[in-house]
MMTF fields as JSON, N, C-alpha, C and O atoms, coordinates in Angstrom:
{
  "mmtfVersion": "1.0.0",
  "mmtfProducer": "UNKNOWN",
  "numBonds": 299,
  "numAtoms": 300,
  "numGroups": 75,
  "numChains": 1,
  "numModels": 1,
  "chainsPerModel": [1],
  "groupsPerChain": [75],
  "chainIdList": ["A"],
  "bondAtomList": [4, 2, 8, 6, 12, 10, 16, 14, 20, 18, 24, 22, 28, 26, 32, 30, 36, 34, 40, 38, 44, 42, 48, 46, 52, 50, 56, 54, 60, 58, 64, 62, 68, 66, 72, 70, 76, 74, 80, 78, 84, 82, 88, 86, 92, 90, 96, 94, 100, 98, 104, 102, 108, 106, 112, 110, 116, 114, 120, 118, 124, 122, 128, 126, 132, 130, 136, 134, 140, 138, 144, 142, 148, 146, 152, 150, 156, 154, 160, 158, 164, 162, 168, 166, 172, 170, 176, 174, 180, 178, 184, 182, 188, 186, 192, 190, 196, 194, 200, 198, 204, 202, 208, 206, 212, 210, 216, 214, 220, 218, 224, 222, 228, 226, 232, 230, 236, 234, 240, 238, 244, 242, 248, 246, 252, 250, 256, 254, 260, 258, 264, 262, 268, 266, 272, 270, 276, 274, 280, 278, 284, 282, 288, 286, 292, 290, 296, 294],
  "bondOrderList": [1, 1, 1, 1, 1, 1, 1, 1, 1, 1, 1, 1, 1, 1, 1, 1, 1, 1, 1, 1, 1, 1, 1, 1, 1, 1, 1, 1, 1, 1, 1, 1, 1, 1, 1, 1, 1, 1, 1, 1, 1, 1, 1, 1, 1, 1, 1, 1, 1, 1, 1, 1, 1, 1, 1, 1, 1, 1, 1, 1, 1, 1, 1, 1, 1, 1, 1, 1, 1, 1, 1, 1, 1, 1],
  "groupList": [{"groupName": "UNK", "atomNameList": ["N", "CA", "C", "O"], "elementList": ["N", "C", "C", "O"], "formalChargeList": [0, 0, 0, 0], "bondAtomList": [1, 0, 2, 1, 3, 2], "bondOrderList": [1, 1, 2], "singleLetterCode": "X", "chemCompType": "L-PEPTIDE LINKING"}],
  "groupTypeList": [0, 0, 0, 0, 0, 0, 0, 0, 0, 0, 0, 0, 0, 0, 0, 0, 0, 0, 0, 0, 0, 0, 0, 0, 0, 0, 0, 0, 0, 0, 0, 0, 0, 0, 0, 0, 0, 0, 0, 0, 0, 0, 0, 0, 0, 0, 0, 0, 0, 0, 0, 0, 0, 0, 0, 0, 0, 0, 0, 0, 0, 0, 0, 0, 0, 0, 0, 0, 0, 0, 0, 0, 0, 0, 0],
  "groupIdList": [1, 2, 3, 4, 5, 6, 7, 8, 9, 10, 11, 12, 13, 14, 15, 16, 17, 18, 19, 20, 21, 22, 23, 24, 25, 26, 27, 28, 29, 30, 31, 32, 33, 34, 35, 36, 37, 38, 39, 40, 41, 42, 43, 44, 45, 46, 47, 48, 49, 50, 51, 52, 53, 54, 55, 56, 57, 58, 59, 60, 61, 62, 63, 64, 65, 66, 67, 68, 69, 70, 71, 72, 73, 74, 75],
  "secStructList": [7, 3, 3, 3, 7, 2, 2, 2, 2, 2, 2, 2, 2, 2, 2, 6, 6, 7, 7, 2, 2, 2, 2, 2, 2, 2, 2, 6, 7, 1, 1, 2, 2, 2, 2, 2, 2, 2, 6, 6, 6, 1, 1, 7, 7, 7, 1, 6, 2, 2, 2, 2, 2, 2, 2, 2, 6, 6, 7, 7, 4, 4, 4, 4, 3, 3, 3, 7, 7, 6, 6, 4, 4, 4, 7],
  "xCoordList": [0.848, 0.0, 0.895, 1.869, 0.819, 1.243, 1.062, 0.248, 1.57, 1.371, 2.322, 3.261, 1.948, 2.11, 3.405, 3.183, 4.818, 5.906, 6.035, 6.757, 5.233, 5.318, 6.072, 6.4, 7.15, 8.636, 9.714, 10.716, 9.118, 9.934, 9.555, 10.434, 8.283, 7.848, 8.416, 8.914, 8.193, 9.056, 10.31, 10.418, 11.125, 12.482, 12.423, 13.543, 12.134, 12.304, 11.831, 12.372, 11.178, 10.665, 11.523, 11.911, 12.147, 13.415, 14.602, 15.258, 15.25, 16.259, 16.178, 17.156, 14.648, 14.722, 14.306, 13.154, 14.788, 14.215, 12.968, 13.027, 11.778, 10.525, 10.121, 10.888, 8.8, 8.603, 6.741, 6.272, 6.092, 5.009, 4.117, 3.451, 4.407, 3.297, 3.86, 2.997, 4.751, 5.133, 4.465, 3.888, 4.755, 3.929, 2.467, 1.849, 2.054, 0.224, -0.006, -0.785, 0.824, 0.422, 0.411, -0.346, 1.623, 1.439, 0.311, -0.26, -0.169, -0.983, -2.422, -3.428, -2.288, -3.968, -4.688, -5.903, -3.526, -4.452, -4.121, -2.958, -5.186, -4.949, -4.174, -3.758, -3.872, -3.026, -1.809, -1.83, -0.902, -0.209, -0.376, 0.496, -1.914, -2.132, -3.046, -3.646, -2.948, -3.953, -2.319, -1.794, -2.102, -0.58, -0.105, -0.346, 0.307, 0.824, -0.194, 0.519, -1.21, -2.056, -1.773, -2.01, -1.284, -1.672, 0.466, 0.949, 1.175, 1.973, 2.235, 3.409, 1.506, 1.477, 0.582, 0.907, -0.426, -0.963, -2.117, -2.363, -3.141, -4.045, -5.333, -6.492, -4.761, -5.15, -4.922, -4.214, -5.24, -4.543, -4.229, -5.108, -3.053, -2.94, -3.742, -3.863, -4.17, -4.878, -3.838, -2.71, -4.151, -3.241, -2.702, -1.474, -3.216, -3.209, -1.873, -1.042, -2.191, -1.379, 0.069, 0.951, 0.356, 1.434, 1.946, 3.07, 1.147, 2.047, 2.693, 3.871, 1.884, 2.812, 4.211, 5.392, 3.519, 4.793, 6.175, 7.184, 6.185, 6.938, 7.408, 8.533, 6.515, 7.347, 8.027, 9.102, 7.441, 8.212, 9.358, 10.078, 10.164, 11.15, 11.604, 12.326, 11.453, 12.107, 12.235, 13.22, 11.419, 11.369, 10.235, 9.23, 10.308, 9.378, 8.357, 8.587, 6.962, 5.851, 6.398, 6.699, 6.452, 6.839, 7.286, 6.796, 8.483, 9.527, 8.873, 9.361, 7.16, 6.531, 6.096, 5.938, 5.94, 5.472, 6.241, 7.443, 5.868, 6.792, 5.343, 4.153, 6.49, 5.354, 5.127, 5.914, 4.029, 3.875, 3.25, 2.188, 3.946, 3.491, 1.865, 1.793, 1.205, -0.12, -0.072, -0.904, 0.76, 1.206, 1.622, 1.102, 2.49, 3.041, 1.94, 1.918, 0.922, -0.176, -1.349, -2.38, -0.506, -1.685, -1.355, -2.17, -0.071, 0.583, 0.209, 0.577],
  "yCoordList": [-1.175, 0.0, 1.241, 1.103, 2.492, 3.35, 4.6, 5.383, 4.917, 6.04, 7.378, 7.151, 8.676, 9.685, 10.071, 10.306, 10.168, 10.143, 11.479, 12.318, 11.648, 13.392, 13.251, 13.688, 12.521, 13.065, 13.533, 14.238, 12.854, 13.211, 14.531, 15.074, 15.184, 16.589, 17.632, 18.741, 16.943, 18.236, 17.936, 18.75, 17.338, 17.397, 17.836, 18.33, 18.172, 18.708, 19.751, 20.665, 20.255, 21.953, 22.308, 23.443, 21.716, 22.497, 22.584, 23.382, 21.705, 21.712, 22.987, 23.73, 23.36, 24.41, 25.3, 25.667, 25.821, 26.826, 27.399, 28.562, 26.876, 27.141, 27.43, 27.191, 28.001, 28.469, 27.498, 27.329, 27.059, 26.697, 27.83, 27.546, 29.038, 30.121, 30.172, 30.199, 30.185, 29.879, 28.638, 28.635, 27.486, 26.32, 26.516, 26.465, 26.824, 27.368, 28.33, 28.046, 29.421, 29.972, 29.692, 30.188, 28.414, 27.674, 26.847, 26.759, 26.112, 25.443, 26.004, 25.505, 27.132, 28.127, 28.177, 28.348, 27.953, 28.048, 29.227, 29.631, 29.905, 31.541, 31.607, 32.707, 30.5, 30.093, 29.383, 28.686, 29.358, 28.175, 27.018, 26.164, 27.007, 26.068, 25.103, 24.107, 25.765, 24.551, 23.731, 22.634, 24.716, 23.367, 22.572, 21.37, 22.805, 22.742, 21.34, 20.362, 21.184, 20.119, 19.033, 17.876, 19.151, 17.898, 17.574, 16.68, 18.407, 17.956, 17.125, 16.818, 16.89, 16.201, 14.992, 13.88, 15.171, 14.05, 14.207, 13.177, 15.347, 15.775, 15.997, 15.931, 16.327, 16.435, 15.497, 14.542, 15.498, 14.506, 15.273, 16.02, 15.167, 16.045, 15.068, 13.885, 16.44, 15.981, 15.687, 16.08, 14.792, 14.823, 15.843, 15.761, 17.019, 18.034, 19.061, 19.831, 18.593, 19.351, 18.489, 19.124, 17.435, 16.37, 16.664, 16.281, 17.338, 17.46, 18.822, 18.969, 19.985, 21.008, 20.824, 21.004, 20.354, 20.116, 19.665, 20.353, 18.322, 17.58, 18.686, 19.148, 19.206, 20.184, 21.449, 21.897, 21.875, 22.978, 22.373, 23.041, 21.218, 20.914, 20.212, 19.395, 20.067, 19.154, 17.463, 16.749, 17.232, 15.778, 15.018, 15.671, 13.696, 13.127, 12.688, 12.165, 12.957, 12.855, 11.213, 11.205, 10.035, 9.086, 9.096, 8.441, 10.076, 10.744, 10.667, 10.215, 11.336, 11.853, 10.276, 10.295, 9.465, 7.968, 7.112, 7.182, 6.315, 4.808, 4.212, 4.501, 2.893, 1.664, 0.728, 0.107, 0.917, 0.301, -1.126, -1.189, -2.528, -3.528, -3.917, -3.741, -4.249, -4.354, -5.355, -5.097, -6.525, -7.728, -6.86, -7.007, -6.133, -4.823, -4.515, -4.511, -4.225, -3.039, -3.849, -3.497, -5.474, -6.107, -6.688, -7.134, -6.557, -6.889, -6.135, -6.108],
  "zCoordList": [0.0, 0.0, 0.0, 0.74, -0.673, -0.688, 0.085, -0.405, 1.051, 1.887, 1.211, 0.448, 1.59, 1.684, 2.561, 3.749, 2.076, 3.214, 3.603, 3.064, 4.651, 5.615, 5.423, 4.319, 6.234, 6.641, 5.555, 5.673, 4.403, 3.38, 2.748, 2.078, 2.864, 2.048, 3.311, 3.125, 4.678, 5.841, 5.23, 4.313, 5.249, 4.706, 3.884, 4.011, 3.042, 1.145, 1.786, 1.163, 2.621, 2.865, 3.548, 3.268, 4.557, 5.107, 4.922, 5.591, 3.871, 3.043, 2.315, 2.234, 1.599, 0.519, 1.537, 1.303, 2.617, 3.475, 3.218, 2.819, 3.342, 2.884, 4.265, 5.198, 4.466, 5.814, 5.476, 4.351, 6.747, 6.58, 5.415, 4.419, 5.97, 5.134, 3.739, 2.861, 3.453, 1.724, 0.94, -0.147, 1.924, 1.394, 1.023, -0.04, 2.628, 2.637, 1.164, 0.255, 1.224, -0.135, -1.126, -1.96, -1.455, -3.075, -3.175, -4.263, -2.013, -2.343, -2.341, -2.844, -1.674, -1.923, -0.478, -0.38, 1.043, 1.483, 2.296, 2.312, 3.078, 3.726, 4.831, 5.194, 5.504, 6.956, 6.747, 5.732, 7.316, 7.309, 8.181, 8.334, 8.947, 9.388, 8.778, 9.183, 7.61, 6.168, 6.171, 6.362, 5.921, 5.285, 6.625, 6.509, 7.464, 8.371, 9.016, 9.24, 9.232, 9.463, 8.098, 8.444, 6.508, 5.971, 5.843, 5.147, 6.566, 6.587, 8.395, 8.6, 9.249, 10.284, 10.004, 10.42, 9.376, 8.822, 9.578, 10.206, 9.807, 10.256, 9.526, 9.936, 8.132, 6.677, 5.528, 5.851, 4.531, 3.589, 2.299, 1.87, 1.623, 0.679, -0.641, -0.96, -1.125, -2.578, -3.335, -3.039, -4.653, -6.027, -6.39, -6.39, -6.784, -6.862, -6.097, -6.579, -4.661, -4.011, -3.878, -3.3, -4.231, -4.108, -5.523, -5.85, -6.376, -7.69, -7.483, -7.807, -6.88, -6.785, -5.834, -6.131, -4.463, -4.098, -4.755, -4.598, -5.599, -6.051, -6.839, -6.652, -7.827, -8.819, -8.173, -8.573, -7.342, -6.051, -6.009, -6.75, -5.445, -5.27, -5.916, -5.345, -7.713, -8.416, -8.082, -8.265, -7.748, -7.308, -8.099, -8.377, -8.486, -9.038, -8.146, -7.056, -8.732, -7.274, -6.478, -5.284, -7.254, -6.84, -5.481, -4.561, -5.407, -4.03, -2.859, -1.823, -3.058, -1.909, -1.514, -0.294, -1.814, -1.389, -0.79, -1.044, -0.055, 0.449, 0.492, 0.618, 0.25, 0.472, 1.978, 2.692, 2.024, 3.648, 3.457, 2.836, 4.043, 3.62, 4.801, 6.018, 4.227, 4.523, 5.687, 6.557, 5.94, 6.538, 8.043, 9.149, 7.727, 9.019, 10.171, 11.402, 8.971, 9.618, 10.42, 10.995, 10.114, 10.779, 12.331, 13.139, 12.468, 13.654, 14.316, 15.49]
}
Protein backbone atom coordinates (compact mmCIF):
# COMPACT_ATOMS: atom_id res chain seq x y z
CA UNK A 1 0.00 0.00 0.00
CA UNK A 2 1.24 3.35 -0.69
CA UNK A 3 1.37 6.04 1.89
CA UNK A 4 2.11 9.69 1.68
CA UNK A 5 5.91 10.14 3.21
CA UNK A 6 5.32 13.39 5.62
CA UNK A 7 8.64 13.06 6.64
CA UNK A 8 9.93 13.21 3.38
CA UNK A 9 7.85 16.59 2.05
CA UNK A 10 9.06 18.24 5.84
CA UNK A 11 12.48 17.40 4.71
CA UNK A 12 12.30 18.71 1.15
CA UNK A 13 10.67 21.95 2.87
CA UNK A 14 13.41 22.50 5.11
CA UNK A 15 16.26 21.71 3.04
CA UNK A 16 14.72 24.41 0.52
CA UNK A 17 14.22 26.83 3.48
CA UNK A 18 10.52 27.14 2.88
CA UNK A 19 8.60 28.47 5.81
CA UNK A 20 5.01 26.70 6.58
CA UNK A 21 3.30 30.12 5.13
CA UNK A 22 5.13 29.88 1.72
CA UNK A 23 3.93 26.32 1.39
CA UNK A 24 0.22 27.37 2.64
CA UNK A 25 0.42 29.97 -0.14
CA UNK A 26 1.44 27.67 -3.07
CA UNK A 27 -0.98 25.44 -2.34
CA UNK A 28 -3.97 28.13 -1.92
CA UNK A 29 -4.45 28.05 1.48
CA UNK A 30 -4.95 31.54 3.73
CA UNK A 31 -3.03 30.09 6.96
CA UNK A 32 -0.21 28.17 7.31
CA UNK A 33 -2.13 26.07 9.39
CA UNK A 34 -3.95 24.55 6.17
CA UNK A 35 -0.58 23.37 5.28
CA UNK A 36 0.82 22.74 8.37
CA UNK A 37 -2.06 20.12 9.46
CA UNK A 38 -1.67 17.90 5.97
CA UNK A 39 1.97 17.96 6.59
CA UNK A 40 1.48 16.20 10.28
CA UNK A 41 -0.96 14.05 8.82
CA UNK A 42 -4.04 15.77 10.26
CA UNK A 43 -5.15 16.43 6.68
CA UNK A 44 -4.54 14.51 3.59
CA UNK A 45 -2.94 16.05 0.68
CA UNK A 46 -4.88 15.98 -2.58
CA UNK A 47 -3.24 14.82 -6.03
CA UNK A 48 -3.21 18.03 -6.86
CA UNK A 49 -1.38 19.35 -4.01
CA UNK A 50 1.43 16.37 -4.11
CA UNK A 51 2.05 17.46 -7.69
CA UNK A 52 2.81 21.01 -6.79
CA UNK A 53 4.79 20.12 -4.10
CA UNK A 54 6.94 17.58 -6.05
CA UNK A 55 7.35 20.18 -8.82
CA UNK A 56 8.21 22.98 -6.05
CA UNK A 57 11.15 20.91 -5.27
CA UNK A 58 12.11 19.15 -8.42
CA UNK A 59 11.37 15.78 -7.31
CA UNK A 60 9.38 13.13 -9.04
CA UNK A 61 5.85 12.86 -7.27
CA UNK A 62 6.84 9.09 -6.84
CA UNK A 63 9.53 10.74 -4.03
CA UNK A 64 6.53 11.85 -1.91
CA UNK A 65 5.47 7.97 -1.39
CA UNK A 66 6.79 4.81 0.45
CA UNK A 67 5.35 1.66 0.47
CA UNK A 68 3.87 0.30 3.65
CA UNK A 69 3.49 -3.53 3.62
CA UNK A 70 -0.12 -4.35 4.52
CA UNK A 71 1.21 -7.73 6.54
CA UNK A 72 3.04 -4.82 9.02
CA UNK A 73 -0.18 -3.04 9.62
CA UNK A 74 -1.68 -6.11 10.78
CA UNK A 75 0.58 -6.89 13.65
Amino acid sequence: MRKVNLRKIKQLRKEAKFSLDEMAQLLGYESPNGYYYLEIGRGKFSAEALAKVADKFGVPIDELFFIQDVTEMAN
